[in-house]
C-alpha positions, 0 to 999 in steps of 0.5 A, spaced: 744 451 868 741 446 863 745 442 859 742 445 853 744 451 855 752 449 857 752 447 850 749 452 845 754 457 850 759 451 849 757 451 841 759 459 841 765 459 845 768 453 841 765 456 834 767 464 834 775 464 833 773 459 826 768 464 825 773 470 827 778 466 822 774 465 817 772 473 816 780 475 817 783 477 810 787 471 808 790 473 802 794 480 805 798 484 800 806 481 802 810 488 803 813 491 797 820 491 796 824 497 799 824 503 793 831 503 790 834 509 794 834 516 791 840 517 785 843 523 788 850 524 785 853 528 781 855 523 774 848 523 770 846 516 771 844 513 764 838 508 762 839 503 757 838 507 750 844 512 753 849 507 755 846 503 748 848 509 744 854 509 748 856 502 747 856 502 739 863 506 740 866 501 744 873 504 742 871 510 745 869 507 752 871 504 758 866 501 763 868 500 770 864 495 774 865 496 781 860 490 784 863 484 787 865 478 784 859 474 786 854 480 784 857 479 777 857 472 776 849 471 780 847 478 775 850 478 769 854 484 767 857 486 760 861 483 756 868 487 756 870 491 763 874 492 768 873 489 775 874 494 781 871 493 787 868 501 789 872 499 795 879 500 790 877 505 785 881 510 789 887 505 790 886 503 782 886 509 779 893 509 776 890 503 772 884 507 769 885 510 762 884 517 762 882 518 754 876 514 754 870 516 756 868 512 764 861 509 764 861 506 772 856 501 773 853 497 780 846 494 780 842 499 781 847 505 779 849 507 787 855 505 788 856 505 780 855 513 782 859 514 788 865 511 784 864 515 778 863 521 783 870 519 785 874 519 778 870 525 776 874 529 781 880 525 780 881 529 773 878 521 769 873 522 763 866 521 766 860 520 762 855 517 767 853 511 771 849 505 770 845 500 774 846 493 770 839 491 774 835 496 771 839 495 764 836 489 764 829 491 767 829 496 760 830 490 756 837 489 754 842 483 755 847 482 760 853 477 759 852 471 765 858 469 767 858 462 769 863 460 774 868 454 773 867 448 775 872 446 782 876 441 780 876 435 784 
């Protein structure tokens, strides 16, 4: 074979994956997030103009966070509640109060209705379930808990 030709073989070899590079889509779409899992409990699950109106008779309500504590603390949450994990609502019960109006809440409301679900058929006074998450993306505030810092 003749040199010009063992070059301009050798050109393409060395030039097509720079050309196959160069025509790849470079910017691809990053996968979207999981979509949230479907809302499927009884309790209603409550946006953030239901839960605002709510909260205006804080008297009337007791709210129920049922997310761990590092959730709490890394996401926010409101700035009164009672803090049992939805692993302990069934061994917390005796320290519910019956004569206010339950509000659950976890991030995206899952847990939150699982659990109100749970005090529902337990005889509490369930009015819905709420994501804090989802609160927030509506617009309202939530409390930030910042842990203490260890002592040295």
């Amino acid at each position: 074979m003749n040199k010009t030709i063992q070059l301009a073989i050798l050109a393409l070899l060395l030039n097509g994956p720079v050309a196959f590079a160069a025509s790849h889509d470079h910017h691809e779409k990053k996968p979207e997030a999981p979509a949230a899992a479907e809302y499927k409990y009884k309790t209603p699950k409550l946006n953030r103009a239901q839960f605002d109106q709510l909260l205006a008779k804080p008297e009337q309500l007791t709210i129920i966070d049922v997310r761990r504590p590092d959730e709490l603390t890394a996401k926010g949450g409101f700035p009164v509640y009672l803090s049992i994990q939805a692993s302990e609502i069934e061994n917390s019960l005796g320290f519910i109060p019956k004569d206010r109006s339950i509000v659950t809440v976890s991030n995206h409301a899952g847990r939150a209705g699982a659990a109100a679900d749970l005090l529902a058929s337990k005889g509490f006074k369930v009015v819905g379930a709420v994501g804090a998450q989802n609160y927030e993306e509506e617009g309202g505030k939530l409390a930030k808990i910042v842990p203490p810092e260890p002592k040295k």
